[in-house]
N, C-alpha and C positions, 0 to 999 in steps of 0.2 A: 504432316511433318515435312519441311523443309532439309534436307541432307546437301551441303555443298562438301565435296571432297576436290576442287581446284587446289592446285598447286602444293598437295600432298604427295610427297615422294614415298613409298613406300620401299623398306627393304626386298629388294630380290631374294621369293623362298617363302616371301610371309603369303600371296596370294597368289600364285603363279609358279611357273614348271620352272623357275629360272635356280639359281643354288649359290649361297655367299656361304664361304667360310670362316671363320675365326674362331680366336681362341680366349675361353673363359677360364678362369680359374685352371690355371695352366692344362687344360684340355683342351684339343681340335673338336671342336663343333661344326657344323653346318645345319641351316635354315634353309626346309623344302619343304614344296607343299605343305607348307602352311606350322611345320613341326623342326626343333629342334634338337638335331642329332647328336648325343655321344659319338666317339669312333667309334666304337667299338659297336654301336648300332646303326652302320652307314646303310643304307638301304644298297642293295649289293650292284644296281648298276651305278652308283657314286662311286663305287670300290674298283667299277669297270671301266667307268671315264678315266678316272684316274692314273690307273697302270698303266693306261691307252696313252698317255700322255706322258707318263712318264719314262715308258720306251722312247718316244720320237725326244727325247731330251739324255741326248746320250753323256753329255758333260756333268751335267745335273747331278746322274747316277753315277759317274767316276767321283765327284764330288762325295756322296756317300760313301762308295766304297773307300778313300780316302781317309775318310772322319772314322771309319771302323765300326760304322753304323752297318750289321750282316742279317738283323731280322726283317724279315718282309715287313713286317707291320709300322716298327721303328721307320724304316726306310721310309715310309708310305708318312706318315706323322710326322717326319723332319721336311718331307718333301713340299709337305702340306705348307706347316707352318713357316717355311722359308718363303715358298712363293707365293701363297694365297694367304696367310693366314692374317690379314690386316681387315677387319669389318669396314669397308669405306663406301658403300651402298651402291653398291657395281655389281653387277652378277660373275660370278667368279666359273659358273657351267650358265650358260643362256640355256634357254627352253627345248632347244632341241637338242643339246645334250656336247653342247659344242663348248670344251674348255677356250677361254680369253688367255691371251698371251701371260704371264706373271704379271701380277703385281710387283710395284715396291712396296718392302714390309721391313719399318724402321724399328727391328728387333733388339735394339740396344746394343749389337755386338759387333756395327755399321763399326769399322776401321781398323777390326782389330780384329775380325775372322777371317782365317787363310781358306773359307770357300766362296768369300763375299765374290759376287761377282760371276760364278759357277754355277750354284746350286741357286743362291738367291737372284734377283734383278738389280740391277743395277739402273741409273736412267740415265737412258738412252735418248740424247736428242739427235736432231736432223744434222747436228754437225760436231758430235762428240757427244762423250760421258760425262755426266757430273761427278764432281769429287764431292768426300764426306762433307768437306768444309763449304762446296758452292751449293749442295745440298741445304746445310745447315743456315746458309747466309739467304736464302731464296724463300725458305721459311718463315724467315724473318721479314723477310721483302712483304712476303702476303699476309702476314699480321699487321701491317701497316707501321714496322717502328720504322723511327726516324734515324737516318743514318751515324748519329751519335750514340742513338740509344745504339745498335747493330754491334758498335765497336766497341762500347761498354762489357756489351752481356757475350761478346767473343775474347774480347781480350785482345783488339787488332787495332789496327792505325788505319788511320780515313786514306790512305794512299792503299792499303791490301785492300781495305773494302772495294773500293773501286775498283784494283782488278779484280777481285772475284767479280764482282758486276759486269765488269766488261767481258769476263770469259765464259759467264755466263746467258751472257747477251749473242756474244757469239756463236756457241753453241745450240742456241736456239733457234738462232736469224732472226732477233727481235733487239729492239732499243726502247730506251727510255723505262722509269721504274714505276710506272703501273703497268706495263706491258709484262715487268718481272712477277708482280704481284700475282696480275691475271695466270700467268704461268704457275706459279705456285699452289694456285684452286684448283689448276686446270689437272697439275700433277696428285691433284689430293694428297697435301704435305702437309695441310693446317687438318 
């Protein structure tokens, strides 16, 4: 028997110490060792990364307390699915037990929640934040539509388009729009 496993990516969690979170059927799950976890059956050093992490993240938690979210577990479940809770085949705890900075997690509530930006991530390039809208256009950059198509399905004028583009270029220290495209893999947006 011949077995080639080249250029399979496999999720972080399915064969290794590493740990991705997401959420199914509006539950927090996580994939480890090899098994996928309910919350409420986190294996209890997942439970220990976690709180570890979400001390050193003291905005995060004012964030919560904010939202009026006061039960630990809530706390721990909003905390989740705010910062990690996107499946994008990243390891969300690496092997040795070391959380990865937040994810961005396009929870639907991108523009119009008073902790975006707090609790969740926001992205963060080399020379500013993107907005919802340069978000949303940079998306589109990496599905390849064509700059008609772009102003069509936003609703904008080939003069906005372009500045989002250019301030999104700026933001970056990047030009030209496969360099935007490449950036949009690169931020796992598509």
């Amino acid at each position: 028997m011949n077995l080639i496993d080249r250029n399979q990516k496999l999720p972080p969690g399915l064969v290794d110490k590493a740990l991705e979170f997401f959420i199914h059927e509006h539950e927090i799950k996580c994939l480890y060792k090899g098994t996928v976890y309910a919350f409420c059956d986190f294996p209890a050093e997942v439970i220990e990364w976690v709180e570890a992490d979400m001390v050193q993240n003291p905005k995060a938690l004012k964030a919560l307390a904010d939202w009026d979210i006061t039960d630990p577990n809530e706390q721990m479940r909003q905390y989740i699915s705010c910062r990690f809770g996107g499946f994008d085949n990243r390891a969300d705890i690496e092997e040795n037990g070391k959380m990865i900075p937040a994810e961005y997690v396009d929870c639907g509530r991108r523009g119009s929640c008073a902790y975006e930006g707090k609790l969740c991530t926001s992205i963060q390039l080399a020379n500013g934040i993107l907005t919802k809208r340069e978000i949303e256009v940079l998306r589109l950059l990496g599905e390849c539509k064509f700059d008609k198509e772009i102003c069509d399905l936003l609703g904008i004028t080939q003069d906005t388009l372009r500045n989002h583009k250019d301030n999104i270029s700026q933001k970056a220290g990047i030009e030209r729009k496969p360099a935007l495209s490449i950036l949009a893999h690169k931020l796992n947006l598509l």
